[in-house]
One Martini backbone bead per residue (centre of mass of N, CA, C, O) as a GRO file, in nm:
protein
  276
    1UNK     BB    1   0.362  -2.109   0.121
    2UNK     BB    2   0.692  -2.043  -0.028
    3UNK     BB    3   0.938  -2.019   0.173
    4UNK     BB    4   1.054  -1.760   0.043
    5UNK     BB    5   0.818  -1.575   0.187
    6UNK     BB    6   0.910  -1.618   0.508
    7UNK     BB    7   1.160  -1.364   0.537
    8UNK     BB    8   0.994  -1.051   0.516
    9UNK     BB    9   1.201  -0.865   0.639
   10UNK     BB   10   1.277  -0.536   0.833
   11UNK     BB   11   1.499  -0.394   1.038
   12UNK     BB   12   1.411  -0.076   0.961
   13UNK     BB   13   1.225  -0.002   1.101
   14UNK     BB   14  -1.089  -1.573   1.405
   15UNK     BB   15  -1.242  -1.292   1.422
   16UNK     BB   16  -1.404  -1.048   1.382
   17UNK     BB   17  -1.641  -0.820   1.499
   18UNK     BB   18  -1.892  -0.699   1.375
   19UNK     BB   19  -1.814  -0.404   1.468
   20UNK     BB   20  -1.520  -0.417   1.386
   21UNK     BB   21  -1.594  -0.397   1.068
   22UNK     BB   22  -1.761  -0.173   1.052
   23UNK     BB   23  -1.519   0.015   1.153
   24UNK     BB   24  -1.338  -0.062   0.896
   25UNK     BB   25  -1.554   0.050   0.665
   26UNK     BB   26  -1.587   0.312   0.760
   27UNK     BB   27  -1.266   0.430   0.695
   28UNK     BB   28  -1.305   0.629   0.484
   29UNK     BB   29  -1.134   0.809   0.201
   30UNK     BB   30  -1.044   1.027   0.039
   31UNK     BB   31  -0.844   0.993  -0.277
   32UNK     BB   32  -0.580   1.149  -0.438
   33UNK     BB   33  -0.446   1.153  -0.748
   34UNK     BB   34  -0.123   1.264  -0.880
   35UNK     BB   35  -0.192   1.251  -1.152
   36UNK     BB   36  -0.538   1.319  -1.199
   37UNK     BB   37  -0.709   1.137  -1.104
   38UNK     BB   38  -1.012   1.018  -1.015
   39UNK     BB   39  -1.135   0.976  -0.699
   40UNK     BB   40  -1.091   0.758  -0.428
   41UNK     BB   41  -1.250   0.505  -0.245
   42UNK     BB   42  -1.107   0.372   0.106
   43UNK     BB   43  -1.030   0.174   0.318
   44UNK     BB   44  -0.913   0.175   0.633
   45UNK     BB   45  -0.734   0.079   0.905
   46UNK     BB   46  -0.835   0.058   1.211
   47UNK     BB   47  -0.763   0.220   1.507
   48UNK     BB   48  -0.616   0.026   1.695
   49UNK     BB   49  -0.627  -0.252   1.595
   50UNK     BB   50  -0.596  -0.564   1.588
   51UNK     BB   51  -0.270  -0.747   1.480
   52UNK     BB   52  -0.124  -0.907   1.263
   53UNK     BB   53   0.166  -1.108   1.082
   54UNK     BB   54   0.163  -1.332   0.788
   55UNK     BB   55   0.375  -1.362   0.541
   56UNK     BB   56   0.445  -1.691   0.655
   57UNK     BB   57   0.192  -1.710   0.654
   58UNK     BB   58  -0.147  -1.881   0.722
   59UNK     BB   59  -0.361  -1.850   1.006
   60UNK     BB   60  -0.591  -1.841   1.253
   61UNK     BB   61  -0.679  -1.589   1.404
   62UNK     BB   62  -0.652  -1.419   1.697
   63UNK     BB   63  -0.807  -1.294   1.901
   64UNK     BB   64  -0.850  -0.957   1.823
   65UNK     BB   65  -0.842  -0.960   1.534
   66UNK     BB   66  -0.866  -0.713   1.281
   67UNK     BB   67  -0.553  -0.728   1.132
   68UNK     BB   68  -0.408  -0.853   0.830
   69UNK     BB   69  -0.083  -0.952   0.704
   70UNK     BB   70  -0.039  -1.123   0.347
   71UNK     BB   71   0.033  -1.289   0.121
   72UNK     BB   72  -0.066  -1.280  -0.213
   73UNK     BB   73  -0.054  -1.645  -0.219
   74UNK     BB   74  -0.320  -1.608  -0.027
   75UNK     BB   75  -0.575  -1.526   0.193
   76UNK     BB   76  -0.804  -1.408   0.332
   77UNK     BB   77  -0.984  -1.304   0.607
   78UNK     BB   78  -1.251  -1.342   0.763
   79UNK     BB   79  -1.394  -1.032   0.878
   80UNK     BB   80  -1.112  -0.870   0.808
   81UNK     BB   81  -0.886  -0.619   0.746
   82UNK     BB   82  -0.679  -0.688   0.481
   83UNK     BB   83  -0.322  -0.740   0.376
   84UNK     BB   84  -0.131  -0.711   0.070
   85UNK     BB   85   0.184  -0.856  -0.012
   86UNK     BB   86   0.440  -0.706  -0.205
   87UNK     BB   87   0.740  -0.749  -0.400
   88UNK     BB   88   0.805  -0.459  -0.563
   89UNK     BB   89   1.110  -0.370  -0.571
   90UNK     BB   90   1.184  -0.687  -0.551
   91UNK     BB   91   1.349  -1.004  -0.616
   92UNK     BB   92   1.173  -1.313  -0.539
   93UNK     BB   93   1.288  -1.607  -0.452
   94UNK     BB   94   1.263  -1.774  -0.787
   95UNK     BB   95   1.165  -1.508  -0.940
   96UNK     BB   96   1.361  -1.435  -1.162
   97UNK     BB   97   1.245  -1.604  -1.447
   98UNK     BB   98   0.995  -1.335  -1.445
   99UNK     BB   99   1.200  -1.162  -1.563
  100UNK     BB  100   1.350  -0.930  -1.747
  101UNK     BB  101   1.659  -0.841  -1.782
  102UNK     BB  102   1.600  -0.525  -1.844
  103UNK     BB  103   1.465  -0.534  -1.516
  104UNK     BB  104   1.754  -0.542  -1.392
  105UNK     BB  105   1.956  -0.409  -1.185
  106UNK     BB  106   2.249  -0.286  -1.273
  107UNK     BB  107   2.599  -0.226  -1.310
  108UNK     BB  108   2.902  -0.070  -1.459
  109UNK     BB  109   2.972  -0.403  -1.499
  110UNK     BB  110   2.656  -0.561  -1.559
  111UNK     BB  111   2.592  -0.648  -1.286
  112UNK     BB  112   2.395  -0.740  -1.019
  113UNK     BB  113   2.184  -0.549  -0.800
  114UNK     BB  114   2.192  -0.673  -0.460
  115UNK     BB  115   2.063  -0.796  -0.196
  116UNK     BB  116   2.218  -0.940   0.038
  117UNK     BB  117   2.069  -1.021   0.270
  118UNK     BB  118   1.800  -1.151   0.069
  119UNK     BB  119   1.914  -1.250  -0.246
  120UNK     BB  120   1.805  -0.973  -0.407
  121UNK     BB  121   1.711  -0.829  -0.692
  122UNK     BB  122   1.681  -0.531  -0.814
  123UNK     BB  123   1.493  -0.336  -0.986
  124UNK     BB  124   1.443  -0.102  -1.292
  125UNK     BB  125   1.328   0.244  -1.210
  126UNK     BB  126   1.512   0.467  -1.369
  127UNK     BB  127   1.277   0.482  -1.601
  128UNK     BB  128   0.966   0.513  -1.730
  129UNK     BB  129   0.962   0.260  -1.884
  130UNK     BB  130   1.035   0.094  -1.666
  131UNK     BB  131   0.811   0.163  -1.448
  132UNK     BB  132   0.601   0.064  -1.616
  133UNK     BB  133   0.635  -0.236  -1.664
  134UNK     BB  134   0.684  -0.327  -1.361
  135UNK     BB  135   0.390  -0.244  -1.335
  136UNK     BB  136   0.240  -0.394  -1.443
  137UNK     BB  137   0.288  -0.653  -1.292
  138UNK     BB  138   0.243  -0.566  -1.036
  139UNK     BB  139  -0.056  -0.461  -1.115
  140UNK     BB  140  -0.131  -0.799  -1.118
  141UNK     BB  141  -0.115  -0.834  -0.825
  142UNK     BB  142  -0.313  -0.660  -0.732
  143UNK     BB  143  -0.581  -0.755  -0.880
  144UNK     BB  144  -0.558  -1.023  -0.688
  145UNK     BB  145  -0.628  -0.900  -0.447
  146UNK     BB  146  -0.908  -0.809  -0.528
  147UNK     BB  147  -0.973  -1.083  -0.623
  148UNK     BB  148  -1.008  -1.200  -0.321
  149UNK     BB  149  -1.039  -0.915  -0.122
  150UNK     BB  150  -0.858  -0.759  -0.038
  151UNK     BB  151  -0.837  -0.394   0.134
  152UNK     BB  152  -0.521  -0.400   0.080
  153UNK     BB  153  -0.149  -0.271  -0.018
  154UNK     BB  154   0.210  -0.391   0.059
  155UNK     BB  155   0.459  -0.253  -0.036
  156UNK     BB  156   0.811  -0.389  -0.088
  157UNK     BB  157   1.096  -0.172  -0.099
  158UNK     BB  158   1.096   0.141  -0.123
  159UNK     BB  159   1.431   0.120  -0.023
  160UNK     BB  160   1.605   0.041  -0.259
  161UNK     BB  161   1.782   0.300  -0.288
  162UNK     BB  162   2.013   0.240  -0.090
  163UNK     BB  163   2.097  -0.058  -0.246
  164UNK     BB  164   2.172   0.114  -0.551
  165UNK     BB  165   2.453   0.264  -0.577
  166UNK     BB  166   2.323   0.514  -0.691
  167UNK     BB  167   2.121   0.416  -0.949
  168UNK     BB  168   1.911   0.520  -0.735
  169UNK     BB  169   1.629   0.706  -0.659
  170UNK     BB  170   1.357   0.910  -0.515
  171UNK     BB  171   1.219   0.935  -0.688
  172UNK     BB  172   1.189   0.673  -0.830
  173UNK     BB  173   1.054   0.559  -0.610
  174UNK     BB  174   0.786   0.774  -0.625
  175UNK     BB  175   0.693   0.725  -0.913
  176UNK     BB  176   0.643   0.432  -0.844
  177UNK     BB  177   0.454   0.432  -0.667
  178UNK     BB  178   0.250   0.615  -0.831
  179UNK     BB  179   0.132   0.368  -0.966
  180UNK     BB  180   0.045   0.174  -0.767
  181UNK     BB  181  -0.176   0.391  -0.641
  182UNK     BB  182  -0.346   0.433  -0.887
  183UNK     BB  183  -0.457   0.141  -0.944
  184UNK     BB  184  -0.525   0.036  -0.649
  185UNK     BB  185  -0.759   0.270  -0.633
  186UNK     BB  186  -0.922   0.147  -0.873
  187UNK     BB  187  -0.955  -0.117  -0.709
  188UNK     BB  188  -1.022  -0.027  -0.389
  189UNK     BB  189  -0.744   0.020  -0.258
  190UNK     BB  190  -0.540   0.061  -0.050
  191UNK     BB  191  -0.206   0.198   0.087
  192UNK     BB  192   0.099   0.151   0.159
  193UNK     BB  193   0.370   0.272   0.352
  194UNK     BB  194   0.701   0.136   0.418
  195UNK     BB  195   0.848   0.237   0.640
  196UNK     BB  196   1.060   0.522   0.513
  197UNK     BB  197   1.107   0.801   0.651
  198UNK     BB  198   1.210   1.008   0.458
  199UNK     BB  199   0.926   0.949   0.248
  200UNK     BB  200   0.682   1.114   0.431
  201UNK     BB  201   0.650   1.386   0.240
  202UNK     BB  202   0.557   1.186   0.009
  203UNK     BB  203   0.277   1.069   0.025
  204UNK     BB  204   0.103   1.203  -0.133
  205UNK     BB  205   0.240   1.194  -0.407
  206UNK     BB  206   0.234   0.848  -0.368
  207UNK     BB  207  -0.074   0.753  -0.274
  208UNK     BB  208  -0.069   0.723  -0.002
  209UNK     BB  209  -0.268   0.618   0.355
  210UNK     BB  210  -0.106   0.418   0.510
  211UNK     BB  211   0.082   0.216   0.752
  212UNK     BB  212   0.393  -0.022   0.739
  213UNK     BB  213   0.609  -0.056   1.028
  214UNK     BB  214   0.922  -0.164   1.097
  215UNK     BB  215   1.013  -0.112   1.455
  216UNK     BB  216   1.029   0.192   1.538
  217UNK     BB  217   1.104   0.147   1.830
  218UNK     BB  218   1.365   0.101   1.793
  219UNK     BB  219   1.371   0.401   1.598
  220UNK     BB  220   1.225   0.622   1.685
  221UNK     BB  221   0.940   0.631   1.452
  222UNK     BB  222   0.630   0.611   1.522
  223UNK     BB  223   0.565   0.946   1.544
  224UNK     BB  224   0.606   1.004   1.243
  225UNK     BB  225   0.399   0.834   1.135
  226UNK     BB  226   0.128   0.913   1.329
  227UNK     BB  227   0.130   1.209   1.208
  228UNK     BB  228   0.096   1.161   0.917
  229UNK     BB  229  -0.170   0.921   0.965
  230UNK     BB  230  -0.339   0.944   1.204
  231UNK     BB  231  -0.310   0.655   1.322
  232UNK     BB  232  -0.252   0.490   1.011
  233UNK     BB  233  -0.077   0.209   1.200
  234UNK     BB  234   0.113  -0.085   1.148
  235UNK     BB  235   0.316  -0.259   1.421
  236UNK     BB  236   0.619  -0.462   1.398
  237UNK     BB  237   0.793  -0.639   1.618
  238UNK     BB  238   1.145  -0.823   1.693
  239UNK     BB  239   1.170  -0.730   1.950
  240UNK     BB  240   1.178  -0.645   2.339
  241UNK     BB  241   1.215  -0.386   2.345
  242UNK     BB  242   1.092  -0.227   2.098
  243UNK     BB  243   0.812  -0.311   2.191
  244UNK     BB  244   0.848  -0.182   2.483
  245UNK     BB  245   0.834   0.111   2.309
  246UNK     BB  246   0.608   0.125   2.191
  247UNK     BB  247   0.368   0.065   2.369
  248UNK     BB  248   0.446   0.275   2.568
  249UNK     BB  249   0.406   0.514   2.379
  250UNK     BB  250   0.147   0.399   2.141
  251UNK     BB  251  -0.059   0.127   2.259
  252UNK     BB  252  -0.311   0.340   2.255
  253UNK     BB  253  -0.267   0.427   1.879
  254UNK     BB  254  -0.190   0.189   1.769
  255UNK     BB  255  -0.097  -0.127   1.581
  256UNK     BB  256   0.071  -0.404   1.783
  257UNK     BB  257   0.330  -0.651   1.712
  258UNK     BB  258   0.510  -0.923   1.850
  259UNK     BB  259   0.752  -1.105   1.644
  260UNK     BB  260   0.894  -1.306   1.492
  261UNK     BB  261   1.176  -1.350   1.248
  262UNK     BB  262   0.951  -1.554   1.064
  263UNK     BB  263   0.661  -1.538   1.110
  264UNK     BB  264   0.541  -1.803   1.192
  265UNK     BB  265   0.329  -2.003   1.218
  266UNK     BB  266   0.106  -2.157   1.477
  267UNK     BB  267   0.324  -2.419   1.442
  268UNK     BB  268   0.570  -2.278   1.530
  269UNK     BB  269   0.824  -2.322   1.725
  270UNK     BB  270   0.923  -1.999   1.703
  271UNK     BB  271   0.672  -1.870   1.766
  272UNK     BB  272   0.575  -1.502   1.785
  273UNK     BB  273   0.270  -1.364   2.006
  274UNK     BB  274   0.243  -0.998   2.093
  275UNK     BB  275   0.032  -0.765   2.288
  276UNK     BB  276  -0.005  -0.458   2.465
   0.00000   0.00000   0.00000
């Protein structure tokens, strides 16, 4: 996988077997579309099943695990619940010359709008047709998602909008999440929502249908997750703080791992992978 893709976190916030594949398969729930699309069924993941958080590359999951969450560029695992990452809402690094200008938010003197942190610039999805735009593009990598066999699909920074100058609002980012939740349920796909506790109550407006959650523990929402999703919530922590404070509160009804901060595959002098 790209380098690029490699430190895809957010401060703020082996083979399964066959009885646990069952166990995934039978999760469906029936979701409605916000659009007023005819219902589509999607398996969510198993409740409390083993995590894994491979985003930063791909490598053979640790026995005990039943779901792994992988970058779009990536392959799924067989025989477990697979969750493909996609940077949704901002520009992963590299790809800026695959986007037209007049998709990347500007500010009022024209600069592009960057996440300085991760030297992303952000979408804009400030009006209607600029959302169904940038959703085409990203709803042809959920289409590869589906066409891969991922399970789910987890759309990453539904929160640039704290990002955006005030030049985008959570309107703005929960109209775009609902186009991205009406495509994916077309094609079979379950999604995640990441993070954002803030937009919890807006879970069902924007067709989300489980979490994908970092820090929790350490910012002390696991609990507003899990109460939204039904424990249908999985969590990773980047230090040893928040992951005991997972642990401890959530470790016997949530999905809990804890990663280093690169995600590193596991030959990497770095890697760091701890479960509850």
């Amino acid at each position: 996988m790209p380098a690029s893709h490699a430190a895809r976190l957010r401060r703020r916030w082996v083979l399964a077997s066959v009885a646990t594949a069952a166990a995934a398969a039978a999760a469906v729930v029936a979701v409605s579309m916000s659009s007023g699309a005819s219902a589509s069924e999607v398996a969510l993941p198993p409740v409390h099943g083993g995590f894994d958080y491979q985003i930063g590359g791909e490598y053979t999951p640790p026995k005990g695990v039943d779901i792994v969450s992988r970058d779009r560029a990536d392959s799924p695992a067989d025989g477990l619940y697979n969750i493909c990452y996609v940077n949704a809402f901002q520009v992963q690094p590299g790809e800026r010359d695959q986007w037209p200008d007049d998709l990347l938010l500007r500010d009022r003197d024209g600069d592009l709008v960057i996440d300085t942190h991760w030297k992303e610039p952000l979408l804009d999805i400030s009006t209607a047709k600029k959302r169904e735009r940038v959703a085409e593009k990203v709803n042809g990598w959920i289409d590869g998602c589906a066409e891969d066999g991922f399970d789910a699909v987890e759309p990453d920074n539904y929160d640039s909008y704290e990002r955006s100058q005030k030049l985008l609002t959570t309107t703005h980012a929960k109209e775009f999440m609902a186009l991205l939740s009406e495509h994916a349920h077309a094609q079979g796909l379950a999604i995640a929502q990441k993070n954002t506790a803030a937009l919890l109550s807006d879970r069902k407006a924007a067709g989300l249908d489980f979490a994908v959650v970092e820090e929790c523990g350490q910012y002390d929402e696991c609990g507003e997750f899990a109460t939204a999703y039904d424990d249908h919530v999985v969590v990773v922590e980047y230090g040893e703080e928040g992951f005991a404070k997972a642990c401890e509160g959530w470790g016997d009804r949530l999905s809990i791992v804890l990663r280093d901060e690169d995600v590193s595959t596991d030959d990497g002098e770095d890697y760091v992978r701890e479960t509850c």
